[in-house]
Biopython code that builds the backbone (N, CA, C, O; Angstrom):
import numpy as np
from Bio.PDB.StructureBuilder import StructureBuilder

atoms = [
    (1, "UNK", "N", (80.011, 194.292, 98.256)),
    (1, "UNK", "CA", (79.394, 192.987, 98.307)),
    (1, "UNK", "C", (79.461, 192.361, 96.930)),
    (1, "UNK", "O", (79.350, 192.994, 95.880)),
    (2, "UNK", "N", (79.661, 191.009, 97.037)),
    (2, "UNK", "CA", (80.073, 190.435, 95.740)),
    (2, "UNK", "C", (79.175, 189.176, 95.737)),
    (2, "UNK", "O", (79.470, 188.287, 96.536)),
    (3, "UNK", "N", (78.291, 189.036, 95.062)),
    (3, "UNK", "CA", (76.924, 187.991, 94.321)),
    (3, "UNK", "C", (77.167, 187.049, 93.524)),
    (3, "UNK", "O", (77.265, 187.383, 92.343)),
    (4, "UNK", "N", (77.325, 185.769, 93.819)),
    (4, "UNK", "CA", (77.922, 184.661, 92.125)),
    (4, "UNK", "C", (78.151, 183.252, 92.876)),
    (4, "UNK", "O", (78.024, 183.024, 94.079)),
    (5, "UNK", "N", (78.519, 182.380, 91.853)),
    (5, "UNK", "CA", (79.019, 181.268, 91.836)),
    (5, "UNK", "C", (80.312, 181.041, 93.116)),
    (5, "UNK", "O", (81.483, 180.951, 92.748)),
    (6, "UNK", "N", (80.020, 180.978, 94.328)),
    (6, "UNK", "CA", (81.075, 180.117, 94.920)),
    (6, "UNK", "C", (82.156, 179.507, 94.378)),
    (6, "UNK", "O", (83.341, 179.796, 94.543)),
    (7, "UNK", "N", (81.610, 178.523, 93.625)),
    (7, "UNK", "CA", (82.656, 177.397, 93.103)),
    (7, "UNK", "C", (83.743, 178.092, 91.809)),
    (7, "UNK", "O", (84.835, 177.618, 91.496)),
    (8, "UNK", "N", (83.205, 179.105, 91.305)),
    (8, "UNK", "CA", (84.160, 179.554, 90.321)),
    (8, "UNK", "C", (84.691, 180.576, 91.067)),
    (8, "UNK", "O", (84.465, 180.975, 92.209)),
    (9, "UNK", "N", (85.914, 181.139, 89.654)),
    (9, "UNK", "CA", (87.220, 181.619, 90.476)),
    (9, "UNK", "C", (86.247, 182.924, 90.470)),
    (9, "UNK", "O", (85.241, 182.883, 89.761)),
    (10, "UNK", "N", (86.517, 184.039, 91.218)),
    (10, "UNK", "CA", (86.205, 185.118, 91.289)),
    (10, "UNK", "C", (87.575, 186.519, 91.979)),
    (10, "UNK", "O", (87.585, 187.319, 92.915)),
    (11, "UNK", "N", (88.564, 186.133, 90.830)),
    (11, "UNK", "CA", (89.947, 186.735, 91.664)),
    (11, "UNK", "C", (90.366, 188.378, 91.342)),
    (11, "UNK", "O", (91.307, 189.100, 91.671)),
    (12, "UNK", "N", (88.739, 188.601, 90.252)),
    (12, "UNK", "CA", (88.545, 189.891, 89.711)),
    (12, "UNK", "C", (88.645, 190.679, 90.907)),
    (12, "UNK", "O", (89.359, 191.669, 90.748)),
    (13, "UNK", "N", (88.118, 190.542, 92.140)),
    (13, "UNK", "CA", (87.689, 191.290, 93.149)),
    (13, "UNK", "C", (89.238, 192.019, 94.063)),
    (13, "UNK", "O", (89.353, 193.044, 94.734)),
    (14, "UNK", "N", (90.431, 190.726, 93.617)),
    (14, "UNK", "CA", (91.066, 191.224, 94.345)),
    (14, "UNK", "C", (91.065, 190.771, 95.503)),
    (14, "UNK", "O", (90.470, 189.711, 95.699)),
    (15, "UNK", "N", (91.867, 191.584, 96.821)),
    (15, "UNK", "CA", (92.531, 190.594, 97.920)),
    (15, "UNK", "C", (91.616, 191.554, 98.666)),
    (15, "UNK", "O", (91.553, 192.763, 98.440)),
    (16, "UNK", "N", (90.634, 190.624, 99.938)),
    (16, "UNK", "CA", (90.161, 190.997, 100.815)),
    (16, "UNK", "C", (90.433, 190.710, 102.429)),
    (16, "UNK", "O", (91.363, 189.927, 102.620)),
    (17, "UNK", "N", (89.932, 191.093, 103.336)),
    (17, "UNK", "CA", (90.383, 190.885, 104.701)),
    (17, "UNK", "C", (89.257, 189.992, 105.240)),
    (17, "UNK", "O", (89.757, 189.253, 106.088)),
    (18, "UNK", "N", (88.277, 189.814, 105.135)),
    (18, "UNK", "CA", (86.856, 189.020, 105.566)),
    (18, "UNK", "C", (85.997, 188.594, 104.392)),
    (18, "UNK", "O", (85.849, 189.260, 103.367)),
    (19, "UNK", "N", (85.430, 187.379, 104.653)),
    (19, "UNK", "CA", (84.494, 186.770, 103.832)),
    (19, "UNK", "C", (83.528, 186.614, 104.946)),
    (19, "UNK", "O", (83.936, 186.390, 106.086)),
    (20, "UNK", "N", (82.041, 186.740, 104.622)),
    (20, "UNK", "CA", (80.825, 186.499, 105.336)),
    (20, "UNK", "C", (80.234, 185.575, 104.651)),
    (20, "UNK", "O", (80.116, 185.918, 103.474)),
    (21, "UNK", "N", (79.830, 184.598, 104.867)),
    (21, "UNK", "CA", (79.055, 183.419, 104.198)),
    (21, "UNK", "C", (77.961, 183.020, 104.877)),
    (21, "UNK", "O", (77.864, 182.012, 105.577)),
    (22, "UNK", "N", (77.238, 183.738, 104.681)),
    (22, "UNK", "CA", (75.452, 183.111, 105.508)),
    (22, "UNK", "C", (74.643, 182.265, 104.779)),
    (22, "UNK", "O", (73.900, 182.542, 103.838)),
    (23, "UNK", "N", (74.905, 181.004, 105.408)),
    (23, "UNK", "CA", (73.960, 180.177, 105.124)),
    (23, "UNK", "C", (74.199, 179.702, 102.824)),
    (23, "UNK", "O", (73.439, 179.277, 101.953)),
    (24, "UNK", "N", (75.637, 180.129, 102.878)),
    (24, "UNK", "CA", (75.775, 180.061, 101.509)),
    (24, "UNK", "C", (76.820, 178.741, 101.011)),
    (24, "UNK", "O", (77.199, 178.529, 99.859)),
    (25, "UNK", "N", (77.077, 178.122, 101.961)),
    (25, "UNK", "CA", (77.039, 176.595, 102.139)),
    (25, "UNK", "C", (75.853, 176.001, 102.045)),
    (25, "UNK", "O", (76.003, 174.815, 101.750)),
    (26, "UNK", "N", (74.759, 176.304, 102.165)),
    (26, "UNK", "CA", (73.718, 174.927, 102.428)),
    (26, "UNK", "C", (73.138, 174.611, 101.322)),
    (26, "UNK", "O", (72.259, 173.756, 101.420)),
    (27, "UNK", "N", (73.359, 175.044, 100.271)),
    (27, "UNK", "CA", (73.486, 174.672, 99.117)),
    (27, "UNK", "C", (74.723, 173.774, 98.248)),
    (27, "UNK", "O", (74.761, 173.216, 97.152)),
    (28, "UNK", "N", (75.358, 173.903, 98.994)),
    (28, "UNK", "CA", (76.481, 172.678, 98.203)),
    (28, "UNK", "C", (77.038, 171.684, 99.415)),
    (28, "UNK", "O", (77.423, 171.634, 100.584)),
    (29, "UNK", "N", (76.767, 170.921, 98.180)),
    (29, "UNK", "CA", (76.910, 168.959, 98.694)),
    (29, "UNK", "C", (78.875, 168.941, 99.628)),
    (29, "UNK", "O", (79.839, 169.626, 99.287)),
    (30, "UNK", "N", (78.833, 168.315, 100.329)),
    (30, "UNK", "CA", (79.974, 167.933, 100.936)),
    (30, "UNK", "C", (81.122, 167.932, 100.092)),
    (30, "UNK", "O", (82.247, 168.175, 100.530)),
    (31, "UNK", "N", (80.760, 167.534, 98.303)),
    (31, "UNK", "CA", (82.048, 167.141, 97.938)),
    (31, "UNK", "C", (82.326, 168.234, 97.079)),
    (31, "UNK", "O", (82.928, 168.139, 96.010)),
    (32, "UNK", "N", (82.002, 168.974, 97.433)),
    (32, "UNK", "CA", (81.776, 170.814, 96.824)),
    (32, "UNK", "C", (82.527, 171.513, 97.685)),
    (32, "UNK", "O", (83.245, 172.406, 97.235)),
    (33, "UNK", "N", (82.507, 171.301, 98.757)),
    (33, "UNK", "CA", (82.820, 172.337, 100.066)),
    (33, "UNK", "C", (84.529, 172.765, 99.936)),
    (33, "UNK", "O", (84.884, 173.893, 100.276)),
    (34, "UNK", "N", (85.651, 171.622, 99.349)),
    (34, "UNK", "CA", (86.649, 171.682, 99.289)),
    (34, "UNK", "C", (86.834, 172.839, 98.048)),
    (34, "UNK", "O", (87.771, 173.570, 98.369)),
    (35, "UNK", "N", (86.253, 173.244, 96.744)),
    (35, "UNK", "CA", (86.234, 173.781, 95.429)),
    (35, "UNK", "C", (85.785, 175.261, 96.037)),
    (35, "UNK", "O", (86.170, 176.222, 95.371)),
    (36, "UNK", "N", (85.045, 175.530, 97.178)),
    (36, "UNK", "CA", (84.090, 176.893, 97.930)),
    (36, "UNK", "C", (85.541, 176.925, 98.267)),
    (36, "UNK", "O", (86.276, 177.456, 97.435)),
    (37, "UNK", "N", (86.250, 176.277, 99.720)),
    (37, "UNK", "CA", (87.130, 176.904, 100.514)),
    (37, "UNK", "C", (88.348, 177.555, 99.383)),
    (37, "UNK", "O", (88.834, 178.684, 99.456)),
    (38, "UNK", "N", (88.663, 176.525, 98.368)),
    (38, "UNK", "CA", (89.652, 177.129, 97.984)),
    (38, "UNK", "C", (89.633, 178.791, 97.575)),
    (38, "UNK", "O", (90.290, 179.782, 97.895)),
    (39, "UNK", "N", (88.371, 178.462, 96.588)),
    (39, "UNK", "CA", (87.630, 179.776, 96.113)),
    (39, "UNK", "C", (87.657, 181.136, 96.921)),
    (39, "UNK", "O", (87.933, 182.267, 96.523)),
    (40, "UNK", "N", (87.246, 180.638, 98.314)),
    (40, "UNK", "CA", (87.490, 181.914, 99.447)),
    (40, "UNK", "C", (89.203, 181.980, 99.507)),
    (40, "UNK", "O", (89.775, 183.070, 99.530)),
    (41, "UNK", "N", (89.633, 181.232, 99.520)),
    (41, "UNK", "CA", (91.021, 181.433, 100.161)),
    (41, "UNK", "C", (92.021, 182.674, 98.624)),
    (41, "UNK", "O", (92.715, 183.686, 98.530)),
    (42, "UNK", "N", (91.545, 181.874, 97.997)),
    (42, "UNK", "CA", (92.119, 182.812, 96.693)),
    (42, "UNK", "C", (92.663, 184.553, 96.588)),
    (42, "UNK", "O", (93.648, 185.225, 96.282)),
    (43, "UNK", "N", (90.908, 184.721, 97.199)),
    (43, "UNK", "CA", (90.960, 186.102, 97.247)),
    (43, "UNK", "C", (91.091, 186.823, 98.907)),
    (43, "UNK", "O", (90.637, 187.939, 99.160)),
    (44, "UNK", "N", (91.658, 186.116, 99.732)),
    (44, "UNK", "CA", (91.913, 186.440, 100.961)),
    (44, "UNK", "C", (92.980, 186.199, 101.366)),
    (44, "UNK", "O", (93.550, 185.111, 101.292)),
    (45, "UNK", "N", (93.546, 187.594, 102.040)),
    (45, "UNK", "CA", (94.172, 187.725, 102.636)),
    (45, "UNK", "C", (95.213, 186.845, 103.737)),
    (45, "UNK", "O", (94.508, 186.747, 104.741)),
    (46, "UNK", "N", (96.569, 186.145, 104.041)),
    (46, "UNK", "CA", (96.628, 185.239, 105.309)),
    (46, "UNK", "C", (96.692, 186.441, 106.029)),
    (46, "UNK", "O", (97.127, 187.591, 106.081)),
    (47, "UNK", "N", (95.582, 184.970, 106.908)),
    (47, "UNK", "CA", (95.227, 186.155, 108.657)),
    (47, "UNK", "C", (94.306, 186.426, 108.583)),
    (47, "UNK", "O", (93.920, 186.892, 109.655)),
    (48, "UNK", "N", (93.028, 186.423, 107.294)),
    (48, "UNK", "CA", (91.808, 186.897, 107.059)),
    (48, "UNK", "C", (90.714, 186.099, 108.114)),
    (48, "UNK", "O", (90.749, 185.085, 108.812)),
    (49, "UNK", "N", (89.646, 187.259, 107.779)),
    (49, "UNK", "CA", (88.887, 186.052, 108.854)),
    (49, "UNK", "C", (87.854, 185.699, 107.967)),
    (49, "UNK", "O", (87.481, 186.401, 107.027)),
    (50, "UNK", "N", (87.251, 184.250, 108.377)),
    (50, "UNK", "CA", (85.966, 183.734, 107.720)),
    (50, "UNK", "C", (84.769, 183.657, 108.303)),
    (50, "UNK", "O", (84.842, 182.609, 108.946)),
    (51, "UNK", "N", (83.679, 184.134, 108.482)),
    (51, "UNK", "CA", (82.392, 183.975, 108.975)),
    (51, "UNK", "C", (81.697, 182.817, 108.237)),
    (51, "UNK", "O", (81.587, 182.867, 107.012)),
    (52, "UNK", "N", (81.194, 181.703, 108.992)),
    (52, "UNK", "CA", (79.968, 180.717, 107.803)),
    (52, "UNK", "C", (79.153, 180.628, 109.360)),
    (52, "UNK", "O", (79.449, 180.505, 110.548)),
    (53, "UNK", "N", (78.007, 180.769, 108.544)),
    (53, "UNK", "CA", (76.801, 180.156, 108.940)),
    (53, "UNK", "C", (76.171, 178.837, 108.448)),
    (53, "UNK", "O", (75.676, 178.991, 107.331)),
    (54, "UNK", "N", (76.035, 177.564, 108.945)),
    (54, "UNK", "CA", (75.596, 176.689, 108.807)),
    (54, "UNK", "C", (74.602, 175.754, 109.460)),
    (54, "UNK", "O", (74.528, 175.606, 110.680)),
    (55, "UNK", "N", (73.805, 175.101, 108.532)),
    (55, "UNK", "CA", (72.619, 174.752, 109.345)),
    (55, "UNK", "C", (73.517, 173.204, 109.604)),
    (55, "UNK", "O", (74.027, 172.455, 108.771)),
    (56, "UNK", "N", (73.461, 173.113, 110.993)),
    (56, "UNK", "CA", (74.164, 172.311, 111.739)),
    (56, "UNK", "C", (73.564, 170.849, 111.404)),
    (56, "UNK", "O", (72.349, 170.655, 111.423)),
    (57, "UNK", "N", (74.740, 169.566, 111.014)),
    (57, "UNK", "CA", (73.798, 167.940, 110.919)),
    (57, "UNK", "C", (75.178, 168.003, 109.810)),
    (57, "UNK", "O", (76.165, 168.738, 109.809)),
    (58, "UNK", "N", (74.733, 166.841, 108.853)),
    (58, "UNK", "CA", (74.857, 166.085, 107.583)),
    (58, "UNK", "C", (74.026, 165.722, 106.650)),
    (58, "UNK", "O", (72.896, 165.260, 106.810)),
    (59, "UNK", "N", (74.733, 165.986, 105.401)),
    (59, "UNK", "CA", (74.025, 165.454, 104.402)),
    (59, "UNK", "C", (72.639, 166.741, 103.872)),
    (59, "UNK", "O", (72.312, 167.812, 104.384)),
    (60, "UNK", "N", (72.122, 166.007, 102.670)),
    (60, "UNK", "CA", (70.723, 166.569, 102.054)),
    (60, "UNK", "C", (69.661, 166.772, 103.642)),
    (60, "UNK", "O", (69.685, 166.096, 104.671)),
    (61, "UNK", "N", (68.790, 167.997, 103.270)),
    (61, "UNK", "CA", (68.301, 168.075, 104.082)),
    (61, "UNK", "C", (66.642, 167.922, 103.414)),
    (61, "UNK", "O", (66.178, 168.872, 102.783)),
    (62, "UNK", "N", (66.206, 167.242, 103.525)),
    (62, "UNK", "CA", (65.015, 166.697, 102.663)),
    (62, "UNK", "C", (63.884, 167.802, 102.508)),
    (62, "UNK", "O", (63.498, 168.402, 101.505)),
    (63, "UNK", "N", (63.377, 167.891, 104.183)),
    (63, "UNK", "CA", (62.207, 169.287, 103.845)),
    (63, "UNK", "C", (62.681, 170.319, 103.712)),
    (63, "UNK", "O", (61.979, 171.125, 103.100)),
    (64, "UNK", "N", (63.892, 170.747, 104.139)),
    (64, "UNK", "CA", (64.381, 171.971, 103.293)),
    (64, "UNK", "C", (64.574, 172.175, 101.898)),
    (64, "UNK", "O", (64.941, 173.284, 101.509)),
    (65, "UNK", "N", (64.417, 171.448, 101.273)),
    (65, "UNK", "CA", (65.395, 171.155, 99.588)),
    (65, "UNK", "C", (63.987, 171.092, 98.897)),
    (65, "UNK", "O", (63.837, 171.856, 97.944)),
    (66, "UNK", "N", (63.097, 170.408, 99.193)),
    (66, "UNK", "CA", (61.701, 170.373, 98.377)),
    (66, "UNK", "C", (61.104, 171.391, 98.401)),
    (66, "UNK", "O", (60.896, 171.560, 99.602)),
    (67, "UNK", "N", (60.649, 172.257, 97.840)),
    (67, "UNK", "CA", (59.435, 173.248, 98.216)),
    (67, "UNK", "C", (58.580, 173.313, 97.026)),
    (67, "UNK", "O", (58.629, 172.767, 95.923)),
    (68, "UNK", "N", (57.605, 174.329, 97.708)),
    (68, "UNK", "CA", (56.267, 174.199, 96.945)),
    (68, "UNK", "C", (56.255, 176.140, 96.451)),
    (68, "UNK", "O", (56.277, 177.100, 97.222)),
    (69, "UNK", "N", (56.219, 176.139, 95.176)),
    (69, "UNK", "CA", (55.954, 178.194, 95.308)),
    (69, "UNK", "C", (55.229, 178.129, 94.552)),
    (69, "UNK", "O", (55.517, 177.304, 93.686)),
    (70, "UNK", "N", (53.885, 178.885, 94.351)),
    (70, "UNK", "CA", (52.630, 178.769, 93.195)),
    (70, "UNK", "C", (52.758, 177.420, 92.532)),
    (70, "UNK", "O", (53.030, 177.355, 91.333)),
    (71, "UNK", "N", (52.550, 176.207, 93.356)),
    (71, "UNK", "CA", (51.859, 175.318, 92.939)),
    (71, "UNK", "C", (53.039, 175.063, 92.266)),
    (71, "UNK", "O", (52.850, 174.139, 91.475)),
    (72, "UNK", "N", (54.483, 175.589, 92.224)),
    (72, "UNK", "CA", (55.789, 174.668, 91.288)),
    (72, "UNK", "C", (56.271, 173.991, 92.298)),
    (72, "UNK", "O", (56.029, 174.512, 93.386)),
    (73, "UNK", "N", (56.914, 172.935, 92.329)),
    (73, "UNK", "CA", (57.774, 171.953, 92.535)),
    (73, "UNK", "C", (59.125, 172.696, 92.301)),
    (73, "UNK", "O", (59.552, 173.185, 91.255)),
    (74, "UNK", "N", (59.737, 172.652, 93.647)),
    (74, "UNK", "CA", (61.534, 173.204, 92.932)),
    (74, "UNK", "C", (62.444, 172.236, 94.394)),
    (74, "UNK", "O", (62.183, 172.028, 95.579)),
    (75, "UNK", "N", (63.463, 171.904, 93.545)),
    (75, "UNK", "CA", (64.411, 171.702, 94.903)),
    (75, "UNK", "C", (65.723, 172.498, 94.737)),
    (75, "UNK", "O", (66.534, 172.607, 93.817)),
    (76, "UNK", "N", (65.618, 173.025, 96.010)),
    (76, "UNK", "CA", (66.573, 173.885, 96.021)),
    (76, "UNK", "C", (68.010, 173.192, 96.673)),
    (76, "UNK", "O", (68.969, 173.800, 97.150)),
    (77, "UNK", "N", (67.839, 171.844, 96.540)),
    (77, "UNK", "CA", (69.307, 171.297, 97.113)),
    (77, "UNK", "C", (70.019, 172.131, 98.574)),
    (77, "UNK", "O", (70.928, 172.961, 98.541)),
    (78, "UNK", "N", (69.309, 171.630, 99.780)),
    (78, "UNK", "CA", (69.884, 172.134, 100.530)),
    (78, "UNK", "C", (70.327, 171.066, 101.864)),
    (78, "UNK", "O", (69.693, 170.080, 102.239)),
    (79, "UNK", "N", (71.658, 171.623, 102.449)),
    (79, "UNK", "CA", (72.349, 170.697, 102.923)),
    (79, "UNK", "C", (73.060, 171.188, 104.265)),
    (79, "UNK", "O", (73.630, 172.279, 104.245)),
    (80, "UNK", "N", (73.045, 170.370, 105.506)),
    (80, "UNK", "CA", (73.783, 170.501, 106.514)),
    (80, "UNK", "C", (75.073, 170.087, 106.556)),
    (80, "UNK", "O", (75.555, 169.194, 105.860)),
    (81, "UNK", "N", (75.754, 170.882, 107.555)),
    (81, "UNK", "CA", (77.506, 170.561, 107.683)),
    (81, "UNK", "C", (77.651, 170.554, 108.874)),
    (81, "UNK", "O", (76.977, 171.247, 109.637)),
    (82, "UNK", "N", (78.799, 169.557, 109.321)),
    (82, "UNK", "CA", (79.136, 169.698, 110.203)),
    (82, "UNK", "C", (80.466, 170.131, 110.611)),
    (82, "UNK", "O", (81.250, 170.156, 109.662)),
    (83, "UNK", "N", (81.027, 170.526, 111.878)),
    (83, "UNK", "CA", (82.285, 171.582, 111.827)),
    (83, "UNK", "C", (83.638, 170.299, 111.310)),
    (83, "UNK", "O", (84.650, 170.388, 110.615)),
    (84, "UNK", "N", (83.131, 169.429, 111.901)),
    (84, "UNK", "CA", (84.202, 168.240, 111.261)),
    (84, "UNK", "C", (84.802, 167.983, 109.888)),
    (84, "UNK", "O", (85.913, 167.521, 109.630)),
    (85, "UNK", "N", (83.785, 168.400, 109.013)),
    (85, "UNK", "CA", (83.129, 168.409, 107.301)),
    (85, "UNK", "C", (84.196, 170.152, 107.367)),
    (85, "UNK", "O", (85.402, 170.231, 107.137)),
    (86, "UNK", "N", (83.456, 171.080, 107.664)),
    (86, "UNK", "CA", (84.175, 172.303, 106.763)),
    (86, "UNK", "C", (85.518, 172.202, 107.720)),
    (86, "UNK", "O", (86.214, 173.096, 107.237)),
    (87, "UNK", "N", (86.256, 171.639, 108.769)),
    (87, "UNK", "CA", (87.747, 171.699, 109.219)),
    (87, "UNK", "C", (88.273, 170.827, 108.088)),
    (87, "UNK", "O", (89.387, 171.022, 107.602)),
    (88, "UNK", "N", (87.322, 169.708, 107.610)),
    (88, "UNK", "CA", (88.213, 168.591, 106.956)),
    (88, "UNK", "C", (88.737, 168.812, 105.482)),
    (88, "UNK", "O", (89.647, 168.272, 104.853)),
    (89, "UNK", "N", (87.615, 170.037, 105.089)),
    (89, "UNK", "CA", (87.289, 170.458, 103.404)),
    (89, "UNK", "C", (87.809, 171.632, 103.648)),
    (89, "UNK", "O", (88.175, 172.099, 102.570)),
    (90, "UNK", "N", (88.115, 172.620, 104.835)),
    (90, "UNK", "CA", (88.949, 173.553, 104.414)),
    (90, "UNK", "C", (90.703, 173.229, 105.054)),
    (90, "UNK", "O", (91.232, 174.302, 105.344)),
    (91, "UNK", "N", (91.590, 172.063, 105.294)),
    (91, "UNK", "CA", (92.113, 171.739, 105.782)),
    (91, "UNK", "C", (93.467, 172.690, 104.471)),
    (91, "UNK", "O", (93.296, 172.898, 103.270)),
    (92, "UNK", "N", (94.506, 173.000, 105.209)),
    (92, "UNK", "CA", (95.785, 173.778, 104.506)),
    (92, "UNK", "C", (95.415, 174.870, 104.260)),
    (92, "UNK", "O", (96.293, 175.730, 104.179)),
    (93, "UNK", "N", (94.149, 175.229, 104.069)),
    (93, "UNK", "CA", (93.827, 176.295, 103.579)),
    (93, "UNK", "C", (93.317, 177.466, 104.854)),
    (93, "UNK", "O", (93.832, 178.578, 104.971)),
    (94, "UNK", "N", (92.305, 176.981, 105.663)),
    (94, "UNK", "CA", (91.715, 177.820, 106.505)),
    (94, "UNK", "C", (91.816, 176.866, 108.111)),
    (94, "UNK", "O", (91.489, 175.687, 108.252)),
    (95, "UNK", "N", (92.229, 177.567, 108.918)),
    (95, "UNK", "CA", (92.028, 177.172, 110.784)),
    (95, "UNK", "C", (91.234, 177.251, 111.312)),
    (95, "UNK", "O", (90.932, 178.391, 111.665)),
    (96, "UNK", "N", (90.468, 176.253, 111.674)),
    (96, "UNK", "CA", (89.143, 176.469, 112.535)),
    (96, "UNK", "C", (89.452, 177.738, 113.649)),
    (96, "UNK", "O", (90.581, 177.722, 114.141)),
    (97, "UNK", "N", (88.734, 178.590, 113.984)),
    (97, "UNK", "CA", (89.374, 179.753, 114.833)),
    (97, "UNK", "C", (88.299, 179.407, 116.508)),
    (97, "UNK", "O", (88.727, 179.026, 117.597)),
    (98, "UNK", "N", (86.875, 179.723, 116.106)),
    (98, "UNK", "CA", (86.055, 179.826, 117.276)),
    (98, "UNK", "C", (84.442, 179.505, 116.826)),
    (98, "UNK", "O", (84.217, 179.423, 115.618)),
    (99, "UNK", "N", (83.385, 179.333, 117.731)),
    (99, "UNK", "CA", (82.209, 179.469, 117.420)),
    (99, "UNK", "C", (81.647, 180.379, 118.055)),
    (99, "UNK", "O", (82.026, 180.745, 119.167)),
    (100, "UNK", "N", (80.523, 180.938, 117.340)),
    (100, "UNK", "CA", (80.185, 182.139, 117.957)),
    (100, "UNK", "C", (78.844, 181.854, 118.341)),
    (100, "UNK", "O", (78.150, 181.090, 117.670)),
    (101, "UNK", "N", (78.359, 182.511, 119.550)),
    (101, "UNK", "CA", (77.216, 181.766, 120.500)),
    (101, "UNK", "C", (77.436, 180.588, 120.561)),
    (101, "UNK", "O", (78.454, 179.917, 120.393)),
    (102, "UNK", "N", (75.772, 180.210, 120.973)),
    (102, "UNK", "CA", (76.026, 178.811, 121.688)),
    (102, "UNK", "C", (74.973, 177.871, 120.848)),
    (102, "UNK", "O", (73.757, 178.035, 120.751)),
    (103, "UNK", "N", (75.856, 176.749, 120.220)),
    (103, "UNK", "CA", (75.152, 176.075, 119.642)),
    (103, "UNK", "C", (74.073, 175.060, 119.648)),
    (103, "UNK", "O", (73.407, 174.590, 118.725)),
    (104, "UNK", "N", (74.071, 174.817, 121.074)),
    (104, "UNK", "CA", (73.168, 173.735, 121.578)),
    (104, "UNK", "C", (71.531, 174.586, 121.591)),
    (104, "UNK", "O", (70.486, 173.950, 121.726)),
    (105, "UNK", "N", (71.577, 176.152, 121.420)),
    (105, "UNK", "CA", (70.553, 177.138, 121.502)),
    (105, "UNK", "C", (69.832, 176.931, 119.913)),
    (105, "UNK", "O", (68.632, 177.206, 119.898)),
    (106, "UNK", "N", (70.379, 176.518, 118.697)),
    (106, "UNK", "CA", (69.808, 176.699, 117.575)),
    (106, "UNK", "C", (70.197, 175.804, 116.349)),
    (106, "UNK", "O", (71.409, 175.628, 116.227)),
    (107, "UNK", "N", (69.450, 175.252, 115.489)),
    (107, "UNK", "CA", (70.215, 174.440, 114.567)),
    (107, "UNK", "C", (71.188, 175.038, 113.566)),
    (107, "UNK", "O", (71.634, 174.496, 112.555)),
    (108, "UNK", "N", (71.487, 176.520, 114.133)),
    (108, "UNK", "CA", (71.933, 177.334, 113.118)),
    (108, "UNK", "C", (73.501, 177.393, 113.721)),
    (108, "UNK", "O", (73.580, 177.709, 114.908)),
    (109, "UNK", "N", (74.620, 177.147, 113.087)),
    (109, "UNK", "CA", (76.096, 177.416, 113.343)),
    (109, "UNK", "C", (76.507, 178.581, 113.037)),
    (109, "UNK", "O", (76.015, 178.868, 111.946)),
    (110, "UNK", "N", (77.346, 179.659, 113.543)),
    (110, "UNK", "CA", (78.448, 180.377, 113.175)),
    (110, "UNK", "C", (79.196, 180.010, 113.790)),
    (110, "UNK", "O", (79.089, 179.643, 114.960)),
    (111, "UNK", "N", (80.559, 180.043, 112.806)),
    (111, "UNK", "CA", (81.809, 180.033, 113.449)),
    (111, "UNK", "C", (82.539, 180.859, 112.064)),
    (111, "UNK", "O", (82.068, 181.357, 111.042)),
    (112, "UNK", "N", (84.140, 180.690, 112.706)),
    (112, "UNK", "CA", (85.091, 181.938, 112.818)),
    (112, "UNK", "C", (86.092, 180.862, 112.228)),
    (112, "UNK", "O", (86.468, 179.916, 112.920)),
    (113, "UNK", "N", (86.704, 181.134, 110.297)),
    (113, "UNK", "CA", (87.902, 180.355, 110.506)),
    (113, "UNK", "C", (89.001, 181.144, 110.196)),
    (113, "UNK", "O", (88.609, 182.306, 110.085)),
    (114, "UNK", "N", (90.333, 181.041, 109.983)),
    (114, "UNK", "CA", (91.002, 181.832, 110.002)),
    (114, "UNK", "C", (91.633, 181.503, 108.418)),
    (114, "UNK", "O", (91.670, 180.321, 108.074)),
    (115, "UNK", "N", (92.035, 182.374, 107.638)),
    (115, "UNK", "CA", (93.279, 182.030, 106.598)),
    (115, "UNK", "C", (94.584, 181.989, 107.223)),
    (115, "UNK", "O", (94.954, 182.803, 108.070)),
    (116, "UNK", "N", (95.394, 180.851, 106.710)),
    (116, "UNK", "CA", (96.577, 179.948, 106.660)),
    (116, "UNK", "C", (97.186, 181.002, 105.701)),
    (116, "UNK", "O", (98.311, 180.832, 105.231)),
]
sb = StructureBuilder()
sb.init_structure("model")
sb.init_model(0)
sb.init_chain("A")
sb.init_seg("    ")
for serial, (resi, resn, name, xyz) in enumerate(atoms, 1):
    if name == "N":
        sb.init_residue(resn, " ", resi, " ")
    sb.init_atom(name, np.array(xyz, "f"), 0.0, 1.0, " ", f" {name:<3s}", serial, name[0])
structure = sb.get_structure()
């Protein structure tokens, strides 16, 4: 398991077969998402598979992003995607493949993309 910055290169790790991404999009803004895919694609494999979890919509997500912890104020910048958004931002790079369950059940997305 590998812990860090998305957006930077991380090609130390070497070539893998799967990336799992839970919920590690909802922290970066739409115009971020293209700088993540590449980032995954780098160190993966073609043919690899991609797992993301995403909290399903657009844009900043307001009461998610504000919070309150011992009386601090923090925003944690958090943000919905939609499958339109990560096909469009991982486009050359990764194939939309499948979704997994059923989405109309939860505001929560998985889906399945493939490396190009």
């Amino acid at each position: 398991f590998y812990i860090g910055n998305m957006l930077e290169k991380y090609t130390f790790i070497g070539k893998v077969d799967a990336i799992i991404c839970l919920a590690g999009l909802v922290h970066l803004p739409v115009e971020s998402l293209p700088t993540a895919f590449e980032r995954m694609s780098e160190v993966m494999d073609a043919g690899g598979s991609l797992l993301l979890m995403i909290r399903d919509g657009k844009g900043r997500v307001d009461k998610m992003s504000d919070v309150v912890v011992d009386g601090e104020e923090y925003d944690r910048s958090f943000y919905a995607h939609t499958l339109e958004e990560l096909q469009e931002c991982s486009e050359g790079l990764f194939a939309f493949d499948r979704i997994i369950g059923n989405p109309e059940e939860s505001i929560w997305v998985s889906c399945v993309f493939k490396r190009l």
